[in-house]
C-alpha positions as CSV (number, residue, x, y, z in Angstrom):
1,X,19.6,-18.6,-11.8
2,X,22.6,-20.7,-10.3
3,X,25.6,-20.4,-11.9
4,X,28.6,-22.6,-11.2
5,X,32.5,-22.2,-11.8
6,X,34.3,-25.9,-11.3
7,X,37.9,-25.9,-11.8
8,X,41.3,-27.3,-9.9
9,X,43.2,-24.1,-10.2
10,X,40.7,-22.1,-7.5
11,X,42.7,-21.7,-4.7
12,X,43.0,-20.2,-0.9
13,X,46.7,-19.0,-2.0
14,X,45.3,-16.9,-5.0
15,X,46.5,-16.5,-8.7
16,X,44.8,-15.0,-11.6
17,X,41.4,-17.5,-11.7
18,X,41.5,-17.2,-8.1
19,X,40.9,-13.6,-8.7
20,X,38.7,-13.8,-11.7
21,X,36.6,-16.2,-9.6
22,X,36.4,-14.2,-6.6
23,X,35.5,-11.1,-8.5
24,X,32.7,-13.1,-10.1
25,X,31.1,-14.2,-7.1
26,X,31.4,-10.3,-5.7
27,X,29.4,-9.1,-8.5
28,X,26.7,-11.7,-8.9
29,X,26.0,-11.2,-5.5
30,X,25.4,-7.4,-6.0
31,X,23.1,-8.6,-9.0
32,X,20.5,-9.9,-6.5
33,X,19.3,-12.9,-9.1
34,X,22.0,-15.2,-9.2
35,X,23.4,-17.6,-6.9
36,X,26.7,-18.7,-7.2
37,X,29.0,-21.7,-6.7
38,X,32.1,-22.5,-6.7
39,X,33.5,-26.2,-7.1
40,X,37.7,-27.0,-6.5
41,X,39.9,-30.0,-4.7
42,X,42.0,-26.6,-3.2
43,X,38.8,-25.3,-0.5
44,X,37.6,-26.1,2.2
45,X,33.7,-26.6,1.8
46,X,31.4,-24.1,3.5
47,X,31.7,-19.7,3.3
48,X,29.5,-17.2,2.6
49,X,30.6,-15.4,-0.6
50,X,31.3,-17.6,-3.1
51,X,30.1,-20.4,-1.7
52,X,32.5,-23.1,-1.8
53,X,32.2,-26.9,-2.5
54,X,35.5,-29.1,-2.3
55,X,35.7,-32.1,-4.8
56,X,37.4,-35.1,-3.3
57,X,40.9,-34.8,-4.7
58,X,45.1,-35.5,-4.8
59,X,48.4,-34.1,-5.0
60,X,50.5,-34.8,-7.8
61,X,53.7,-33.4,-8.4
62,X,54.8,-30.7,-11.3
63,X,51.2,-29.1,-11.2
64,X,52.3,-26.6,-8.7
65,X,50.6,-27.8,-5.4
66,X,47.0,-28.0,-7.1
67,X,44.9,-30.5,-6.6
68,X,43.7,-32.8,-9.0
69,X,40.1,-34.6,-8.7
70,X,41.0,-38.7,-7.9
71,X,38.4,-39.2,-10.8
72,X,35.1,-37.6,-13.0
73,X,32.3,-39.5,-10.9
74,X,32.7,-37.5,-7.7
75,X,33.0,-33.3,-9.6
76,X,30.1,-35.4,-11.5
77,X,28.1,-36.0,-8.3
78,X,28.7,-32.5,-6.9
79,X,27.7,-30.8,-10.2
80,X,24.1,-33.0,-9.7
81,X,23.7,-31.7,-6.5
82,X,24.3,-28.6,-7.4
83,X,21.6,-28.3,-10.3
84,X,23.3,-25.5,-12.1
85,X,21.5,-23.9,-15.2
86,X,24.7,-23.3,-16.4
87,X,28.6,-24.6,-15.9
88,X,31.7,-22.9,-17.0
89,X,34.9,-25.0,-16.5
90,X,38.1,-23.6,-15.6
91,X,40.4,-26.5,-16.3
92,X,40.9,-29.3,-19.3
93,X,40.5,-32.5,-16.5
94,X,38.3,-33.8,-14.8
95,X,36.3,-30.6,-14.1
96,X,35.7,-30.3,-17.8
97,X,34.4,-34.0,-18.3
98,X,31.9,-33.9,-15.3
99,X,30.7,-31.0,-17.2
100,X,30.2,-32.6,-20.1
101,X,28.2,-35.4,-18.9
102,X,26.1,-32.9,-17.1
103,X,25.9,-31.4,-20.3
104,X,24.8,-34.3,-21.7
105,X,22.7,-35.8,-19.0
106,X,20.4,-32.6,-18.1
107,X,21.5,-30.2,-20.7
108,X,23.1,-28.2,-18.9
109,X,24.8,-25.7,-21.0
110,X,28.5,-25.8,-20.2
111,X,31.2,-23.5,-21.2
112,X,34.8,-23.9,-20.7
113,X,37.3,-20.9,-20.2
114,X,41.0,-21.5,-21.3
115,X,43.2,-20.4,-18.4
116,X,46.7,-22.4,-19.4
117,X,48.3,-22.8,-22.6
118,X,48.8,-26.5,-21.8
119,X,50.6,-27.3,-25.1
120,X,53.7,-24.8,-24.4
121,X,53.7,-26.1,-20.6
122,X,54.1,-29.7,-22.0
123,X,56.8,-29.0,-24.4
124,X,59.9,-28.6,-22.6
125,X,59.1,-31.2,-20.2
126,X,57.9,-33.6,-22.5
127,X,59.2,-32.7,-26.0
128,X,57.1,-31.9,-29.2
129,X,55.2,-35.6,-29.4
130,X,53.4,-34.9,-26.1
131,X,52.8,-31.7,-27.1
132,X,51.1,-33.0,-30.5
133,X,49.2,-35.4,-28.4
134,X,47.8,-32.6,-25.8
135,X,46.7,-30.6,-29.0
136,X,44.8,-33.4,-30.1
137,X,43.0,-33.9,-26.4
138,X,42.5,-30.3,-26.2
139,X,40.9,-30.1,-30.0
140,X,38.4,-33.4,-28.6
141,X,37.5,-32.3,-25.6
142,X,36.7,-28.3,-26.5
143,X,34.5,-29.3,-29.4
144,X,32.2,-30.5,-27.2
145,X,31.4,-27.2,-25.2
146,X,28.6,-24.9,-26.4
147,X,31.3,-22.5,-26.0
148,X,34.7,-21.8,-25.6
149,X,36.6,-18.4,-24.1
150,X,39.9,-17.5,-23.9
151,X,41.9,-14.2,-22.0
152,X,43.7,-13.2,-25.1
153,X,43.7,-13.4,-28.8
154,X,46.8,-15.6,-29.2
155,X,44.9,-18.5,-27.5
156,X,42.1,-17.8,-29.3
157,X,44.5,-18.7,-32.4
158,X,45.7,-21.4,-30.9
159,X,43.3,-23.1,-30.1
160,X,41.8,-22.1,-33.4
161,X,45.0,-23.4,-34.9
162,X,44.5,-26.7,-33.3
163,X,41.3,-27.1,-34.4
164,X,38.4,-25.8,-32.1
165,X,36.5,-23.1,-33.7
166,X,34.1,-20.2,-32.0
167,X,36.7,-19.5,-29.8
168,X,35.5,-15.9,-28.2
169,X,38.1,-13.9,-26.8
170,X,37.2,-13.2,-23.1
171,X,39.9,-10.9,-21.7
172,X,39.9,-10.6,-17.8
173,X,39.6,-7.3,-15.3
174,X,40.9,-6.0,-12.1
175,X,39.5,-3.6,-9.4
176,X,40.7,0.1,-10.2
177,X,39.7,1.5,-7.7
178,X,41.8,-1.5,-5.1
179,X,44.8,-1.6,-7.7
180,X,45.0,2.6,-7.6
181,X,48.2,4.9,-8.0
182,X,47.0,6.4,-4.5
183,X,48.4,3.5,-2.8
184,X,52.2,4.3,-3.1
185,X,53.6,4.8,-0.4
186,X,57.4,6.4,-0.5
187,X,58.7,4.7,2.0
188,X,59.5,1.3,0.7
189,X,62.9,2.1,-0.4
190,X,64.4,3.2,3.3
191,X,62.3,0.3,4.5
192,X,64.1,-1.9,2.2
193,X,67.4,0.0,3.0
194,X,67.7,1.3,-0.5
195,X,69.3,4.5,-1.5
196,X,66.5,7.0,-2.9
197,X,68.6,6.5,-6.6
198,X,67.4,2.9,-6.4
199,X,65.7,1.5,-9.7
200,X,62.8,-0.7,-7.8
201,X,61.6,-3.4,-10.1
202,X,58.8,-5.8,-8.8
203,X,57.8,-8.8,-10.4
204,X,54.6,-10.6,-8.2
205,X,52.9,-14.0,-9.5
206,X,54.2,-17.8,-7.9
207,X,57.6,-18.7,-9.0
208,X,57.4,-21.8,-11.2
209,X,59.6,-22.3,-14.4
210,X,57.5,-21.3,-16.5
211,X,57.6,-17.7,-14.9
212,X,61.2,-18.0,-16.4
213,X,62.6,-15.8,-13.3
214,X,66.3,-17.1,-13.2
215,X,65.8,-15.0,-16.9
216,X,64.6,-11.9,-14.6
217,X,67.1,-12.4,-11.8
218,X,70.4,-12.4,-14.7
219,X,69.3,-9.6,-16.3
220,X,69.0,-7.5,-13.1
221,X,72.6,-9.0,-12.0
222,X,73.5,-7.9,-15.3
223,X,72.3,-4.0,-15.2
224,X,74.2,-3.8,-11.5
225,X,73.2,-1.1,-9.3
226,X,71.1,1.0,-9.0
227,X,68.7,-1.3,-9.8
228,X,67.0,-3.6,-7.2
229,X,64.3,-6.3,-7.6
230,X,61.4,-6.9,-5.6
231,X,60.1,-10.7,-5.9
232,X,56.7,-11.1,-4.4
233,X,55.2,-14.4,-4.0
234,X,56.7,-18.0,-3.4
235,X,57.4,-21.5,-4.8
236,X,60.6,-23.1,-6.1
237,X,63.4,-21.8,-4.4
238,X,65.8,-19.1,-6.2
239,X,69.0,-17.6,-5.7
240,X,69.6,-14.8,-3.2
241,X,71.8,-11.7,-4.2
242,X,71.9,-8.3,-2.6
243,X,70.1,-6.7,-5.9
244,X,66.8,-8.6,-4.7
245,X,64.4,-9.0,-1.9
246,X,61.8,-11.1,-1.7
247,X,58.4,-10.8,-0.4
248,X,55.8,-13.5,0.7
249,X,52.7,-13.5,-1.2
250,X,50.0,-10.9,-0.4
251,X,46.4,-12.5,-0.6
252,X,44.9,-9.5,0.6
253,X,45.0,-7.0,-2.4
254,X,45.4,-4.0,-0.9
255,X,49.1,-4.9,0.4
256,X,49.8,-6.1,-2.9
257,X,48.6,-2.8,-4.3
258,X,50.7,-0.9,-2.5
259,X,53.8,-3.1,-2.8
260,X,53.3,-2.3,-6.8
261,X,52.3,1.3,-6.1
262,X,55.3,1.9,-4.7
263,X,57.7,0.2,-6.8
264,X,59.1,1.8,-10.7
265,X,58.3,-0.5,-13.1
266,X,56.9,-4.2,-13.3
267,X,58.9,-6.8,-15.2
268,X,57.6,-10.4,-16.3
269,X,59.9,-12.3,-18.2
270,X,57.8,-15.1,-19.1
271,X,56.6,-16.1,-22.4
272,X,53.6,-18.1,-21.8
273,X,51.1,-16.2,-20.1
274,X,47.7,-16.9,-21.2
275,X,46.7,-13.4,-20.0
276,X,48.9,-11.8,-17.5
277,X,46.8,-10.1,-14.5
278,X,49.2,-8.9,-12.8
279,X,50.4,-6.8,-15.6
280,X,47.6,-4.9,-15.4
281,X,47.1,-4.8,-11.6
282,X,50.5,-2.9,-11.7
283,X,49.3,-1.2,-15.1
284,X,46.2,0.4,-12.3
285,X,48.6,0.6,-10.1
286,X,50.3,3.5,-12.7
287,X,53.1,1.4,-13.4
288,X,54.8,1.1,-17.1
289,X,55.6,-2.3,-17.6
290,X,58.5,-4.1,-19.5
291,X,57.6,-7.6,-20.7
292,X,58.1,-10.1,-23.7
293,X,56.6,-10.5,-26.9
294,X,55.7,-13.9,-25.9
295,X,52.0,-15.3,-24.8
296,X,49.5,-12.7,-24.2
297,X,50.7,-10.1,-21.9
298,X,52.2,-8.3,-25.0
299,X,48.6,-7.9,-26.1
300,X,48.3,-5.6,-23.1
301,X,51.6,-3.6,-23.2
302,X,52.1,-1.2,-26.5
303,X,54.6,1.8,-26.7
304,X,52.9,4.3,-24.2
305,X,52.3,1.7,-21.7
306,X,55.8,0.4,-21.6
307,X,58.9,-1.7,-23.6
308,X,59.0,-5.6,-25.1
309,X,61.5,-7.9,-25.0
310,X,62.6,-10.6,-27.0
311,X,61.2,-13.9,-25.0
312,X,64.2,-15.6,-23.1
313,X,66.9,-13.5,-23.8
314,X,68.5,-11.7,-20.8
315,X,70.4,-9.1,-22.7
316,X,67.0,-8.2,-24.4
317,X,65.8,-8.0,-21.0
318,X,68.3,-6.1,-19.2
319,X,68.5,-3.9,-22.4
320,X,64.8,-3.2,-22.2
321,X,64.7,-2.2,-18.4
322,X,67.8,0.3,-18.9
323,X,65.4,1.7,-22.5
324,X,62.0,2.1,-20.0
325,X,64.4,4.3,-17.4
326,X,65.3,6.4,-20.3
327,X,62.1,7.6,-20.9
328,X,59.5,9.1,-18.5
329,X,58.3,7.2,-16.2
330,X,55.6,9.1,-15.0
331,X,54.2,9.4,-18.5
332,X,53.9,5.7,-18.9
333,X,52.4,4.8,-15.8
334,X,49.7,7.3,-16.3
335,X,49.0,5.9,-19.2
336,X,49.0,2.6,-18.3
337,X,46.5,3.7,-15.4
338,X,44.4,4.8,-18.3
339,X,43.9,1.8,-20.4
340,X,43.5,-0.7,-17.1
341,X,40.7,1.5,-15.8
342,X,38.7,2.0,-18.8
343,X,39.2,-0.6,-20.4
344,X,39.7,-3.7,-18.1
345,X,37.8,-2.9,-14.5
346,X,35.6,-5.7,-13.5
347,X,32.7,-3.2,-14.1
348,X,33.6,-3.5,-17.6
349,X,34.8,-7.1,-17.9
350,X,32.1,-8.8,-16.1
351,X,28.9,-7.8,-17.9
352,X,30.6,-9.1,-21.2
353,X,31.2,-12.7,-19.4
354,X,27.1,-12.7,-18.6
355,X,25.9,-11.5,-22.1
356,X,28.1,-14.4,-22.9
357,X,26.4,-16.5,-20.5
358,X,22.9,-15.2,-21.7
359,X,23.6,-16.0,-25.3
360,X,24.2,-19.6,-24.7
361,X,21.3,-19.8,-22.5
362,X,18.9,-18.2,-24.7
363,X,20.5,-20.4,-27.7
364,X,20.1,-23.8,-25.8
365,X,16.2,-22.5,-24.9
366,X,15.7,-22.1,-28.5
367,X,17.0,-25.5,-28.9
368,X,19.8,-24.1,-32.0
369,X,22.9,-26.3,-32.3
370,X,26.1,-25.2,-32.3
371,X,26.0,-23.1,-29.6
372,X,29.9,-22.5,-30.3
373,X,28.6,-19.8,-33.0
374,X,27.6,-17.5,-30.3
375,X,28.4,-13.9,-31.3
376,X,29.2,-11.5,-28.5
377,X,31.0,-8.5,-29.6
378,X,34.6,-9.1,-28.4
């Protein structure tokens, strides 16, 4: 069986369908009866595991240095070549469309995974009428799918909301056993020249605006010393105090691990997080975690994995960093450890995307419409 991913937001820098993708093509090759390809403007073409096709593509500006296919015809062409028996689309462009007409030319079955909550992006840069008008885009061009997933349950609702129904929630995994409380190393402070006292916060991810770090950066201006923040990654450029040090970004996991493993407590301040991964890479990493009750990380942190804040509110911030410190630490993070391994290791999450994949398969063989009814057990 040859399954292929096809989506602009793959790329050689990494982020969170970077990783999903990547841990899909790891597993499917341990499964000895699947091939696997992956389609994206961001590779270079060739590679052993996943294989890697690039669509013919451009920059724009204000999508974060992705890479946007110059039209449907050429994902179109690549998808024919490919002969899939099944598509799953990782973006609401031009990836998605090709898909379709596969769909519609071969039938193909083609299912579409909801990685960015393209309606809040829109809204502050565009204002509530462009919003309306990519919920109405989003509504017409989901329906069409014979099946739609999302990472957490508040996109399921809203896409719900805006009118696509069947919606499955999908959440995403990590590697436990790469993303492990083993990998602190207690050292980081002096190597930082930190005091042993220091409070060391991380935040990791790219740094765009809707990351809302100048929120993260106030707040830890705000609490003063002894608390220092670690900003891993890159992007637009930010302001530079003493309190923080910043990191390139680690493509190879294991440094990232052991960044997190040997920080206190990770902080994301944004509010529009379709799923948050790297809330639970620290999470496996046994770190408690303070975030906001916006988007769907707050459907992975509860009371005895670590505190929520109100979304863009730096004294709600700052106030819940200096209420994590107050209780233990060690507690939380072991926790946390907990409920990322069991519940969220690829091990786990991967077998529910193919019993996905199999339903819609075996649905589209029995030639039933309305594939979008497919019940998986969420």
């Amino acid at each position: 069986m040859h399954l292929v991913d096809i989506t602009m937001f793959y790329a050689s820098e990494g982020n969170g369908v970077s990783t999903y993708l990547n841990a899909k093509a790891r597993w499917l090759a341990r499964q000895h009866r699947y091939r696997h390809t992956i389609l994206s403007p961001n590779v270079d073409s060739g590679g052993d595991a996943p294989a890697l096709v690039r669509v013919p593509a451009m920059s724009l500006p204000g999508i974060n240095g992705f890479r946007m296919p110059t039209s449907v015809r050429a994902p179109l062409r690549l998808l024919h070549q490919a002969r899939p028996d099944l598509i799953e689309a990782g973006d609401a462009g031009h990836s998605a469309w090709a898909a379709l007409r596969l769909r519609r030319r071969l039938g193909v079955p083609a299912i579409a995974f909801y990685h960015s909550d393209l309606p809040r992006l829109v809204r502050p840069r565009f204002g509530q009428t462009i919003e309306g008008v990519t919920c109405k885009y989003l509504a017409h061009l989901y329906r069409q799918f014979d099946l739609v997933l999302a990472p957490s349950r508040v996109m399921v609702e809203q896409l719900q909301d805006i009118g696509v129904h069947g919606v499955r929630h999908q959440p995403l995994g990590i590697d436990s056993n790469v993303f492990h409380p083993a990998r602190r190393v207690e050292t980081l402070r002096a190597h930082l020249r930190l005091p042993q006292n220091a409070r060391l916060l991380v935040y990791a991810g790219r740094f765009t605006p809707e990351k809302k770090l100048p929120l993260l950066i106030d707040a830890v201006r705000k609490l003063g010393r002894p608390y220092h923040l670690v900003l891993i990654g890159g992007g637009a450029e930010l302001p530079r105090y003493p309190q923080i040090t910043y990191i390139p970004f680690k493509r190879n996991q294991r440094q990232l691990a052991r960044l997190l493993a040997s920080c206190d407590v990770l902080v994301h301040p944004g509010d529009c997080e379709t799923f948050g991964l790297i809330v639970l890479e620290a999470m496996a990493c046994g770190l408690p975690v303070v975030a906001t009750t916006g988007g769907g990380i707050a459907e992975l942190v509860d009371e005895q994995t670590g505190v929520l804040a109100a979304p863009n509110k730096v004294d709600s911030l700052a106030g819940a960093i200096e209420a994590i410190y107050d209780r233990d630490l060690k507690a939380l993070g072991a926790n946390a450890r907990h409920k990322a391994a069991a519940y969220y290791d690829w091990e786990q999450i991967l077998p529910q995307v193919m019993r996905r994949y199999q339903a819609v398969l075996g649905q589209r063989e029995r030639g039933e419409p309305g594939a979008e009814q497919v019940c998986v057990s969420d």
